[in-house]
C-alpha positions as CSV (number, residue, x, y, z in Angstrom):
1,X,111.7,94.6,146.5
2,X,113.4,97.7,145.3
3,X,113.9,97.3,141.1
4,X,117.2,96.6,139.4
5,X,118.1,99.6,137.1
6,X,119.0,97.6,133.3
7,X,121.0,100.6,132.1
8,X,120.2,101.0,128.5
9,X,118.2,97.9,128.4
10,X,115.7,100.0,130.2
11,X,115.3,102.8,127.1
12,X,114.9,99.8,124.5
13,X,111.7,100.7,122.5
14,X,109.3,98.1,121.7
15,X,109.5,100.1,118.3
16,X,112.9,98.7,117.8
17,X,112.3,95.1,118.4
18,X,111.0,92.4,116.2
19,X,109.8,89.0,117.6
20,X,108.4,86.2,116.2
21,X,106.5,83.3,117.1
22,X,109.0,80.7,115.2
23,X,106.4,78.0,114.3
24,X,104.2,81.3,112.9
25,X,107.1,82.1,110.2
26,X,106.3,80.4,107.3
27,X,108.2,76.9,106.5
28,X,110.0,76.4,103.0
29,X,110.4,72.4,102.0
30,X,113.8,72.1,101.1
31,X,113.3,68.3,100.4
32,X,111.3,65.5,101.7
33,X,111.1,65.5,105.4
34,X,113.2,69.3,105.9
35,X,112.2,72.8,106.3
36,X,113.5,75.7,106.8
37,X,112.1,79.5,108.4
38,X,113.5,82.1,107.5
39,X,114.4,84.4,110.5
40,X,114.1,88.7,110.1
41,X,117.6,89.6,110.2
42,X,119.7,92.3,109.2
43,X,121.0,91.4,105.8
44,X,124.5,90.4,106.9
45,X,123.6,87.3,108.2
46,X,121.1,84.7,107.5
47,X,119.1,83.4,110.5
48,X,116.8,80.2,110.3
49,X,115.6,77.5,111.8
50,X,115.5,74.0,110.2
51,X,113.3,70.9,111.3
52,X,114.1,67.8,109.8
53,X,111.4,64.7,110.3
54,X,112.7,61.3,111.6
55,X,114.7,59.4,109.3
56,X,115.5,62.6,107.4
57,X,118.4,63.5,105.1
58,X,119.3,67.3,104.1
59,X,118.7,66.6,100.1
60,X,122.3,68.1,99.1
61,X,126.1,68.4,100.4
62,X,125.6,72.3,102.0
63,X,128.7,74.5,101.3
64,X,129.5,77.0,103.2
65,X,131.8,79.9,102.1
66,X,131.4,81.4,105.2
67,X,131.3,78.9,107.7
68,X,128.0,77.8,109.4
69,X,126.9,77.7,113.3
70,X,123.7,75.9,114.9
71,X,122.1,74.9,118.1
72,X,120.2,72.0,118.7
73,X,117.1,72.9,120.0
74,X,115.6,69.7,120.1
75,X,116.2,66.2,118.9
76,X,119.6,64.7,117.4
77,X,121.3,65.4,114.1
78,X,124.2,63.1,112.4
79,X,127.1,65.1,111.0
80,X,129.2,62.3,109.6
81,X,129.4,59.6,112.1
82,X,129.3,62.4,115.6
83,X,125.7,62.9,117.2
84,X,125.0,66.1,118.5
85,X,121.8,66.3,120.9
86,X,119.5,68.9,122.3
87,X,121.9,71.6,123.8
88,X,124.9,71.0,121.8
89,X,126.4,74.3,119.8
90,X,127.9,73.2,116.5
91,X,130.0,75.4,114.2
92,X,131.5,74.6,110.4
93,X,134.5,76.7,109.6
94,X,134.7,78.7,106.1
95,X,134.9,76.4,103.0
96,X,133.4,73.9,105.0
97,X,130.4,71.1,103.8
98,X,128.1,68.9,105.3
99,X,124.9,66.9,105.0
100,X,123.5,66.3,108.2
101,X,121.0,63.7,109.0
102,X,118.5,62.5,111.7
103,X,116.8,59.2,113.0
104,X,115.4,60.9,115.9
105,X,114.3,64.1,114.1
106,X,115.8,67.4,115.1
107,X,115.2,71.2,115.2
108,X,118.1,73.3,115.1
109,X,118.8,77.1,114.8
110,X,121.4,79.2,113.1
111,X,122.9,81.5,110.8
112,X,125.5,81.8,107.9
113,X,127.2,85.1,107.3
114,X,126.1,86.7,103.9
115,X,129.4,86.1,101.2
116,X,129.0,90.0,100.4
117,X,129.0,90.8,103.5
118,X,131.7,89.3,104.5
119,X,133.8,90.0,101.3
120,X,132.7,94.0,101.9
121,X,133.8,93.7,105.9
122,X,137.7,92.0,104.5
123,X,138.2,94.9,102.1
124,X,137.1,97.4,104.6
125,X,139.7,95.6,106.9
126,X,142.4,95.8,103.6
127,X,141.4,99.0,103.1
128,X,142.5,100.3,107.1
129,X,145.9,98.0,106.7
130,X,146.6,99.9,104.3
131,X,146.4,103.3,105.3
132,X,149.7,105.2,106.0
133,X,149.3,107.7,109.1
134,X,152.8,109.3,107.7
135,X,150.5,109.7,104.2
136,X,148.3,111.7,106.6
């Protein structure tokens, strides 16, 4: 079988790839029965993964400036009275909160875009509105 050129994916240098084994990245307790791995990433964003045991509650309301977006991996987690199983793809809007919870136990994965980011990337954005080509 003749191979399938991958275009640039081809030229990718393992040099300029990080992988991790996810249960190898060190777990943080963030309260009885939840923990959280911090995922490499490139600053702008915050990637993790969070387990939560069965019967588990996330300790505190989480805030989101930014918004917030997750898979379930594995297991179920209670966001207000709506389940969300293995599979489902969950996403909290900007100025959004939440405390999810679990009976079943659940592992999830996600990110939250960094505040300064995000506040650098709008005034960029301002910034270009407001340029005048007749300023030129």
């Amino acid at each position: 079988m003749e191979a399938i050129p991958m275009g640039r994916l081809d030229a990718i240098s393992v040099s300029t790839v990080q992988a991790s084994l996810v249960d190898d990245v060190p777990a943080v307790r963030v309260g009885a029965g939840c923990t959280r791995r911090d995922l490499s990433s490139d600053g702008s964003v915050r990637v993790w993964v969070v387990d939560m045991e069965p019967g588990a509650t996330w300790p505190y309301v989480d805030d989101h400036d930014t918004g917030e977006h997750y898979y379930v991996i594995a297991g179920e987690v209670i966001e207000g009275h709506a389940r969300y199983g293995a599979g489902t793809y969950v996403r909290f809007l900007p100025g959004t909160s939440h405390r999810p919870r679990t009976e079943t136990g659940v592992r999830l994965i996600g990110f939250n875009l960094d505040p300064a980011a995000m506040n650098a990337a709008r005034e960029a954005g301002n910034r270009a509105h407001r340029f005048n080509y007749s300023q030129g």
